[in-house]
Structures are given as C-alpha cells and as structure tokens.
N, C-alpha and C positions, 0 to 999 in steps of 0.2 A: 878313746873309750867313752870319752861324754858325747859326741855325735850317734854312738850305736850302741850304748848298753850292753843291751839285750844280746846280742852275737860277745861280746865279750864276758858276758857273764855267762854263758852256755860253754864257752870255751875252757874259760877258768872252773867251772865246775866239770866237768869234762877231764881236764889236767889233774883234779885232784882226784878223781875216780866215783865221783858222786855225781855223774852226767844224768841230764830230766830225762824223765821219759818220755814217751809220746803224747802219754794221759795228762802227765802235769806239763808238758807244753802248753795242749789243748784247753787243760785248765785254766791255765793263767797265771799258772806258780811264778816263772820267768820275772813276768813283769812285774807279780808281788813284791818278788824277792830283790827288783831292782829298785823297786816305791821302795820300800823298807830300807834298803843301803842308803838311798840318794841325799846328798850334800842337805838339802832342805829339811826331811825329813828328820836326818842326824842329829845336825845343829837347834829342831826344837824340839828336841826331848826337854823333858824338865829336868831332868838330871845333868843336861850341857850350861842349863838358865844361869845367868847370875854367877859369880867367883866362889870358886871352891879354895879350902887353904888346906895346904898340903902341910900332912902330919909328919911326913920323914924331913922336912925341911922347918924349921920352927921359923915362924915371923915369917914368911914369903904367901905372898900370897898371887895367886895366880886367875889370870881372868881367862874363862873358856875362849876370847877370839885367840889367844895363842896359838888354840887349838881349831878352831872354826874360822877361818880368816874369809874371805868372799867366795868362794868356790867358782871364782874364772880361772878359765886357761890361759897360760901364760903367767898368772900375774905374780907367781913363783918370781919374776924378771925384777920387780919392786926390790926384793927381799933378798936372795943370794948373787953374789958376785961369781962372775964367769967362772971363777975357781973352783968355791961351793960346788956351782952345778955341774961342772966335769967330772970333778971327786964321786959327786953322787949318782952319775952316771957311769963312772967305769966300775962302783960296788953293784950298781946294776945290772950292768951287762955280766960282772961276774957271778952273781948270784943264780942267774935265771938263764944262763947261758945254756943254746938250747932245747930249753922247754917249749920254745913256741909262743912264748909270751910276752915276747918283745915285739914291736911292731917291726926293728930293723933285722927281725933274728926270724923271720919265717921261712 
C-alpha cells in the first residue's frame, strides 16, 4: 500500500461504493486525498503536537508517538512478538475475508 497509494485508494474507495470519477481522477482528487491521509501529513497536524491527557483515564498521560510511531514498513517487527502479529493477522483475514482487500485474498 505505501509503494502505490494511489491504486489502493481507488480500490478502497471503490469497495466502499464511493469510487472517483473520471473528472475527479482527472482532477487530482486521488492524489489529494492520498496527500491528505499520508503518515507525514497526519502526524503534523497541530492537534497530533505535543501530549494530550486523557480525560476518561485520570493522571495518564499520553504522548502522540504512541500513536504516530515512524511510519516504516515493517518496523511493526520492533514492537509485537510473532504472537501479536499472528493474532492480528488471523482478526484480519477474518474480518476482510473476501473483500478484495487483502493482498493475499485477491
């Protein structure tokens, strides 16, 4: 998905039934809407800046990389044990099973 965007985002909009049209191909909706999404873009909102403290949790506070970590592929590998990422992969494949939206499920 991060080597081509662009075909996965046509896709997934597609699947949800809100596929571009020709015009907004042509336009450059596409690629907007993939500037818009992308990891960099996300991550410097002013609203990601700096630790937010969560009000349903009193005294915790939490720093946006929790949530914005490096945005490489793979580096999930750092962070969850071979476990984890089975787990989270057989709720995947359950979930999306399919759709098309899997790369191993075409």
């Amino acid at each position: 998905m991060r080597a081509n965007p662009l075909s996965y985002v046509k896709r997934l909009a597609q699947f949800m039934g809100y596929g571009f049209t020709a015009e907004e191909q042509k336009e450059g909706v596409v690629e907007k809407a993939v500037n818009l999404c992308s990891f960099e873009t996300l991550k410097s909102l002013e609203v990601n800046e700096g630790e937010k403290i969560r009000e349903d949790i009193p005294l915790v506070l939490w720093s946006n990389s929790a949530y914005f970590r490096k945005g490489k592929v793979g580096d999930w590998h750092n962070y969850l044990t071979p476990e984890m990422a089975a787990r989270i992969d057989g709720l995947m494949h359950e979930k999306f099973k399919g759709s098309g939206l899997l790369e191993h499920d075409k």
